[in-house]
LUMMAR-855727 format. One line per 5 residues: number of its first residue (from 1); their letters; for each residue x, y, z of N, C-alpha, C, O. Coordinates in steps of 0.1 Angstrom, whole numbers, plus 5000, padded with zeros to 4 digits. Example, Ala and Ser with C-alpha at 12.3 -4.5 7.8 and 13.67 -1.06 7.14 Angstrom:
BEGIN
1 = AS = 5132/4943/5078/5123/4955/5078/5132/4967/5078/5142/4967/5085 ~ 5128/4978/5071/5137/4989/5071/5129/5000/5079/5134/5011/5080 .
//
This chain:
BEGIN
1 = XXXXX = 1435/2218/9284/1433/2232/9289/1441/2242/9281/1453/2239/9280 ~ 1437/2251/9274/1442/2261/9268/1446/2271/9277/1443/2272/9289 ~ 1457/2279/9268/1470/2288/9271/1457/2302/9280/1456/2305/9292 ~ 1448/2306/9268/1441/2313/9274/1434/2310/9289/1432/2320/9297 ~ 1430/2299/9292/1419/2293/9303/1431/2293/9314/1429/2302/9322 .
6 = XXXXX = 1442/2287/9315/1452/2290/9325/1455/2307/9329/1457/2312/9340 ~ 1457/2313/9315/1460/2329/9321/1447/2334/9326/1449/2343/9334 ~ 1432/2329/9323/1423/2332/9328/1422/2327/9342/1417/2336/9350 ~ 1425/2317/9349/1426/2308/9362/1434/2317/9372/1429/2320/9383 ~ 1450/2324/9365/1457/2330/9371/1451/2339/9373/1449/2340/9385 .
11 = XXXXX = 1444/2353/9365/1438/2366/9368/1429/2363/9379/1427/2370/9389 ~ 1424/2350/9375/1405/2343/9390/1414/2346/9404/1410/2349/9415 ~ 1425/2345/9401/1437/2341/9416/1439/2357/9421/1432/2361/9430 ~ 1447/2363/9414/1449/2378/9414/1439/2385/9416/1441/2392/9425 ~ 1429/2386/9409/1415/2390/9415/1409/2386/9428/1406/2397/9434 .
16 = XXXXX = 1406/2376/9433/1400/2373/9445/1412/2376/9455/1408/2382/9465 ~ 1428/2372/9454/1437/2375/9466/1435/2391/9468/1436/2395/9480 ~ 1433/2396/9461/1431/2417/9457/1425/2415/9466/1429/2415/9478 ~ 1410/2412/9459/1399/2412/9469/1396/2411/9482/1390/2418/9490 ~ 1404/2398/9483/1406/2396/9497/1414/2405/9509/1410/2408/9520 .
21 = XXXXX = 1423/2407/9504/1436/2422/9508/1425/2432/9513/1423/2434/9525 ~ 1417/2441/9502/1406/2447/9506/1397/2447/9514/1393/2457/9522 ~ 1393/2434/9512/1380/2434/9521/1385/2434/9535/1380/2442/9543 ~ 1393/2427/9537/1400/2422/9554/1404/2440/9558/1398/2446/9567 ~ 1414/2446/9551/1419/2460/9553/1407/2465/9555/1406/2470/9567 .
26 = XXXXX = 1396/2466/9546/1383/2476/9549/1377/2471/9558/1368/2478/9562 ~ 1380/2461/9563/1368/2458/9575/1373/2458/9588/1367/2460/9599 ~ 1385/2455/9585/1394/2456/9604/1391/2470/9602/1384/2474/9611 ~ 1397/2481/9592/1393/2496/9596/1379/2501/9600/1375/2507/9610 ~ 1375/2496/9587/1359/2504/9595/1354/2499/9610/1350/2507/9618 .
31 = XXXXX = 1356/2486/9613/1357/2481/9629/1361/2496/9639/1356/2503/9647 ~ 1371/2494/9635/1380/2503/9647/1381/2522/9642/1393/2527/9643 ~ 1373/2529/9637/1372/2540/9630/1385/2549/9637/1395/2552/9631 ~ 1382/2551/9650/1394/2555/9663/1406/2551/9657/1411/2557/9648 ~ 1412/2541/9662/1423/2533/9657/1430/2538/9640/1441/2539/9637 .
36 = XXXXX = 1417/2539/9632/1422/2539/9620/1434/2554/9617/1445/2556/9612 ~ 1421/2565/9626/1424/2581/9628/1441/2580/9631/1451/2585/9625 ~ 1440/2571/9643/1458/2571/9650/1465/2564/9640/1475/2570/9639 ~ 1465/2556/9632/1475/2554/9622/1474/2565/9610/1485/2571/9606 ~ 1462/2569/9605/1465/2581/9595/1477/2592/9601/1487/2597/9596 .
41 = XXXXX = 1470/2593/9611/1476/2605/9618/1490/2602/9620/1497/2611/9616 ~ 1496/2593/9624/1513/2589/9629/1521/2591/9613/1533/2592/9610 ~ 1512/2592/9607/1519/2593/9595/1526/2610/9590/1534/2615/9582 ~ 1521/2611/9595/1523/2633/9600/1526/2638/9588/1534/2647/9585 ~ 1517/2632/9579/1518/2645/9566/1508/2652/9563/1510/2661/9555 .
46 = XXXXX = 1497/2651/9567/1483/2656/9568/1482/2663/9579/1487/2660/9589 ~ 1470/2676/9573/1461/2681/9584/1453/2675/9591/1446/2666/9587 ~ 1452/2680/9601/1445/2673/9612/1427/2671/9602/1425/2661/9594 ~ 1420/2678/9603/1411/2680/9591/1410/2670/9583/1401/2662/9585 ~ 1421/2668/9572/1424/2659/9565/1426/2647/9568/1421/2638/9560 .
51 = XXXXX = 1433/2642/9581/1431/2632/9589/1420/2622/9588/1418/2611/9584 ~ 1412/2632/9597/1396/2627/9598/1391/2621/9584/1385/2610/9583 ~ 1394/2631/9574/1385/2626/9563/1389/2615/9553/1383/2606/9547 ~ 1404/2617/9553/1410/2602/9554/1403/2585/9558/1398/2575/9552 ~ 1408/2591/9572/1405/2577/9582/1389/2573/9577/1387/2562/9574 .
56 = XXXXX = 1378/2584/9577/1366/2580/9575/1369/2579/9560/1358/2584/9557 ~ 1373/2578/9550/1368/2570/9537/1376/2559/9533/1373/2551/9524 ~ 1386/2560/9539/1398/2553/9533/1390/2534/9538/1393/2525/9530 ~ 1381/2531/9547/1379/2519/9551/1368/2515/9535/1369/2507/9526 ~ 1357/2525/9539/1351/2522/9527/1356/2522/9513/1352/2516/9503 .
61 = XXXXX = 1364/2529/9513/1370/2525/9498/1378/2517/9493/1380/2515/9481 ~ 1385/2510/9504/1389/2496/9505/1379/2482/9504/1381/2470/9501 ~ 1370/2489/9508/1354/2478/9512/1350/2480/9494/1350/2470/9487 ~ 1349/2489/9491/1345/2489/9476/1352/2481/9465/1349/2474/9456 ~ 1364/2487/9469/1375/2481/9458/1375/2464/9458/1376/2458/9447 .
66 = XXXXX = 1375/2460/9472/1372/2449/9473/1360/2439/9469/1362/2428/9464 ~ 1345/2444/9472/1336/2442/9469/1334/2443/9453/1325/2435/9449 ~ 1341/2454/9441/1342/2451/9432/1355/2441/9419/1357/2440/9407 ~ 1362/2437/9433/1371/2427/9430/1361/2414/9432/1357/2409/9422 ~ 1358/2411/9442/1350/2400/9449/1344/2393/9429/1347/2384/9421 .
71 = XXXXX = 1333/2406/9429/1324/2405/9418/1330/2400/9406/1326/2389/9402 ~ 1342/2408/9399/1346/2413/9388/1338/2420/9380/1332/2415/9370 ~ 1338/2432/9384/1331/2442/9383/1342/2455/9375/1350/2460/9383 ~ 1343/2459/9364/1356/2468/9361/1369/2466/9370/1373/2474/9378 ~ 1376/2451/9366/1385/2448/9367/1400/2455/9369/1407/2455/9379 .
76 = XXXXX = 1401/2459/9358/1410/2470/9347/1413/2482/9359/1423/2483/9366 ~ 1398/2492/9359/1396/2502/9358/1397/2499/9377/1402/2509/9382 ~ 1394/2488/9385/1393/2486/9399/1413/2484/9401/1419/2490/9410 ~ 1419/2477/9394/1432/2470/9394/1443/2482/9393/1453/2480/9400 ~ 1442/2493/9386/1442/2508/9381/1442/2512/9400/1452/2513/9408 .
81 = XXXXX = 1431/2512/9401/1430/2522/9413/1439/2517/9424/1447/2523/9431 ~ 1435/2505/9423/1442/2496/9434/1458/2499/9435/1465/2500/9445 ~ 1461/2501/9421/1479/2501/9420/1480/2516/9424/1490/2521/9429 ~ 1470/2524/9422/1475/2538/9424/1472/2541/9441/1478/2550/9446 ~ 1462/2534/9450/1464/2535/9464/1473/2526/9472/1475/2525/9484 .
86 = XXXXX = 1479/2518/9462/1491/2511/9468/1508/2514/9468/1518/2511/9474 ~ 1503/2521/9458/1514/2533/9454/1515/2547/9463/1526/2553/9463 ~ 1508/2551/9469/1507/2559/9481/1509/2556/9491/1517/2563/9498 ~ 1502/2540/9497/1508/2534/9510/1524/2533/9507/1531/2539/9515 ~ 1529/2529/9500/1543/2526/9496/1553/2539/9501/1562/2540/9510 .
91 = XXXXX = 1548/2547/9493/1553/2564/9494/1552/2567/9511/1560/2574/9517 ~ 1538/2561/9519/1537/2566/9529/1545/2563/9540/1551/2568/9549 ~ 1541/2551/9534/1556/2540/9546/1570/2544/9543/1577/2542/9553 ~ 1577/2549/9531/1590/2551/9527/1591/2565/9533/1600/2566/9541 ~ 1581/2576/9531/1582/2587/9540/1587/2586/9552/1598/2590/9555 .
96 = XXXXX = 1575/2579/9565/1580/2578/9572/1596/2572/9581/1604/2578/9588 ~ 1595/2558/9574/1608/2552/9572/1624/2563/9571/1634/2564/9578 ~ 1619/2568/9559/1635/2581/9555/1632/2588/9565/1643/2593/9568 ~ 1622/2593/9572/1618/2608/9581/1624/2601/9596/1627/2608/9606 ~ 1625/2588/9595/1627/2584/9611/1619/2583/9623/1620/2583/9635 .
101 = XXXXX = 1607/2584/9613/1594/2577/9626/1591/2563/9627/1592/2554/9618 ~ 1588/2562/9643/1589/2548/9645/1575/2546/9645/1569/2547/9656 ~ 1567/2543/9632/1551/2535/9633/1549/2523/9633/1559/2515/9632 ~ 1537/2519/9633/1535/2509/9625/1522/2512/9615/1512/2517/9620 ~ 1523/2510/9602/1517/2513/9590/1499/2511/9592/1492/2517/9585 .
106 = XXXXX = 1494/2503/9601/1481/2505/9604/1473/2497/9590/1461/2498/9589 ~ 1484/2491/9581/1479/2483/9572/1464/2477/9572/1453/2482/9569 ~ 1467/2466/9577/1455/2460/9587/1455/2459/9599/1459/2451/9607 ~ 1448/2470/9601/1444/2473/9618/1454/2477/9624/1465/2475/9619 ~ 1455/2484/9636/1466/2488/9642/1471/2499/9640/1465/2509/9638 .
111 = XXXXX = 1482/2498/9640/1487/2514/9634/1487/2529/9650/1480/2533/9660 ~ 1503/2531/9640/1504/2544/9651/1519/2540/9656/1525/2530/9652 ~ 1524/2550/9663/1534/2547/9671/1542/2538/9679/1537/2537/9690 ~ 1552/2530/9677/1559/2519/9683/1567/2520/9685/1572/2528/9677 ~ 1579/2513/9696/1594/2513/9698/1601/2514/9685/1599/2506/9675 .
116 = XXXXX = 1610/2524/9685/1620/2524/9674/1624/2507/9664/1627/2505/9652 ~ 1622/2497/9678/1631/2486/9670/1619/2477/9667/1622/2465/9664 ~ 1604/2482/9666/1597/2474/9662/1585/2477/9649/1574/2474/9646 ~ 1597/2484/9644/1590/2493/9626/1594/2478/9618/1601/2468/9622 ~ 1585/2480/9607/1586/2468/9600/1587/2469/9585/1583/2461/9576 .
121 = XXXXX = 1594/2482/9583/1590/2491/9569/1594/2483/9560/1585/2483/9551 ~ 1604/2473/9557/1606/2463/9549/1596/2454/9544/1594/2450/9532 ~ 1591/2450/9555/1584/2437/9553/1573/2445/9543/1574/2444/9531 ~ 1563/2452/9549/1553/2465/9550/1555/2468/9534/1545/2465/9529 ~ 1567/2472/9524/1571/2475/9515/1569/2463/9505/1562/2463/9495 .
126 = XXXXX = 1578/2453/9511/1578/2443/9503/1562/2437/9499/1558/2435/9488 ~ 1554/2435/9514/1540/2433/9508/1537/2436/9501/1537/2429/9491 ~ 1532/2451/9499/1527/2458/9495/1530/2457/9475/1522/2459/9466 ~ 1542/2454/9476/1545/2453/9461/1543/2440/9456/1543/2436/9445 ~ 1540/2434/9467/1530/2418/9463/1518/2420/9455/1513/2416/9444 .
131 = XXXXX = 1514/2430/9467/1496/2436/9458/1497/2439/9449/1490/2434/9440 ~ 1505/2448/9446/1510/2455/9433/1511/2450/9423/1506/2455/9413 ~ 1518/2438/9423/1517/2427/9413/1509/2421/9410/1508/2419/9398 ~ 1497/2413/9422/1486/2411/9416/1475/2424/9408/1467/2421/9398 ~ 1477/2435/9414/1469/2445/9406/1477/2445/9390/1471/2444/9379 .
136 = XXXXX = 1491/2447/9392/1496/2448/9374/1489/2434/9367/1483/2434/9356 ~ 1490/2426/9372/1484/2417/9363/1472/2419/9356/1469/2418/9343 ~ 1464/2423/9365/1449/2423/9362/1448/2440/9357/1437/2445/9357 ~ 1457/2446/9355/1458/2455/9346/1455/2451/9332/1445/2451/9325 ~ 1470/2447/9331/1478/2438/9315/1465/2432/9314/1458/2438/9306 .
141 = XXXXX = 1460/2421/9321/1448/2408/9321/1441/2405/9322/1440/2393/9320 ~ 1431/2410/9326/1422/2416/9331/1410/2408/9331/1400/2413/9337 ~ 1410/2392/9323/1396/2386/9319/1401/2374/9329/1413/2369/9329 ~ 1390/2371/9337/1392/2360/9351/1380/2353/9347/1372/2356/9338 ~ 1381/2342/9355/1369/2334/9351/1357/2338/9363/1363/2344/9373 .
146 = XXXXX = 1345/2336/9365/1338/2340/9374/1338/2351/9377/1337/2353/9389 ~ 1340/2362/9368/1335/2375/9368/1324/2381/9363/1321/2380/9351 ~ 1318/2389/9371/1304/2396/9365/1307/2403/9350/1298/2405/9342 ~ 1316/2406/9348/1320/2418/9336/1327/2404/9324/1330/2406/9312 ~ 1328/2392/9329/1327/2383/9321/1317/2374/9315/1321/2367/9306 .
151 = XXXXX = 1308/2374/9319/1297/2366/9320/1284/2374/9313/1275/2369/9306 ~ 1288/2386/9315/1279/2396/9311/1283/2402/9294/1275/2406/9285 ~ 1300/2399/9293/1305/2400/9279/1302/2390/9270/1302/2392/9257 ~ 1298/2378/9278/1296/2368/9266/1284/2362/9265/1283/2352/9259 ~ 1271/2370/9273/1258/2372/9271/1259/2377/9262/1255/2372/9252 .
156 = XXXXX = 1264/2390/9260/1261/2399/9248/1264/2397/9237/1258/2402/9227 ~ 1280/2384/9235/1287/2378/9224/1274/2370/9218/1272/2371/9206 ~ 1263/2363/9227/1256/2350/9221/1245/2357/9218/1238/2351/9210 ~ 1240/2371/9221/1232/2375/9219/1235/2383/9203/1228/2381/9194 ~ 1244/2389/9201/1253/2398/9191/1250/2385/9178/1245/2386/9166 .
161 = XXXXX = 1254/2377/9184/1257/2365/9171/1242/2355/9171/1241/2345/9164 ~ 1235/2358/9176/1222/2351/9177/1219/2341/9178/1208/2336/9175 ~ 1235/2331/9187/1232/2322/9191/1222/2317/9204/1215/2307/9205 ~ 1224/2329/9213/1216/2328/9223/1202/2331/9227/1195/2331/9238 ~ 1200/2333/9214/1185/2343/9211/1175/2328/9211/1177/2318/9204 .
166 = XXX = 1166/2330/9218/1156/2317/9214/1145/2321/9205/1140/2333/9205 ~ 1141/2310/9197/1137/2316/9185/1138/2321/9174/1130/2326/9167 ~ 1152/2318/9173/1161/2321/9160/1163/2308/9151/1170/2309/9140 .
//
């Protein structure tokens, strides 16, 4: 097994755990749309307004991100996004955290206000830079095995080179 096919194995890894992060996040939220509102909201830096439009896209765009991890579908350009909405949660949870609100981050599912001694901002942070790491990878790395945007690059390799052409 080559150097390349193992760094390819590890992105297959980072890609699908993403994915998975996503999908589960986008679907416990869109489940509970209510629920979602009360965690945006406990976060008290937004307009009310803003809130709502939040809570309603934030599920599906987690459903997306995921569903085009799932695929490998613009890897890169999905791993990118990913690090930049996980970079907000981060910020959002450290906000509250320094401001002295007692939430809970509403990560997956949940979310909103809780006893002072049962905030979890640590843990919550530390995850979160878990993701983060699998997204930097698949920044830097971006080529997994069992991806649509790979399978589809090396149709076009066999086609380019006329190996795959029948009738040649």
């Amino acid at each position: 097994m080559t150097r390349g096919r193992v760094l390819d194995g590890i992105g297959t890894l980072a890609r699908l755990g993403l994915a998975a992060v996503w999908l589960a996040s986008g679907l416990i939220k869109a489940l509970d749309p209510a629920q979602t509102y009360v965690a945006v909201r406990a976060y008290d830096v937004l307009p009310r307004e803003a809130v709502a439009v939040v809570a309603g896209v934030l599920p599906w765009f987690e459903l997306a991100l995921g569903v085009l991890l799932l695929l490998g579908i613009g890897t890169r350009a999905v791993a990118w996004l990913s690090a930049g909405l996980l970079l907000v949660f981060v910020a959002g949870v450290t906000q509250a955290w320094a401001r002295g609100l007692a939430i809970d981050c509403g990560c997956f599912g949940g979310g909103g206000a809780v006893a002072p001694g049962q905030t979890q901002y640590v843990q919550e942070i530390v995850r979160d830079a878990g993701f983060l790491l699998l997204a930097a990878w698949l920044i830097v790395r971006p080529g997994t095995l069992l991806a649509v945007e790979t399978l589809l690059h090396r149709e076009r390799d066999l086609v380019t080179t006329g190996s795959g052409v029948e009738g040649n």
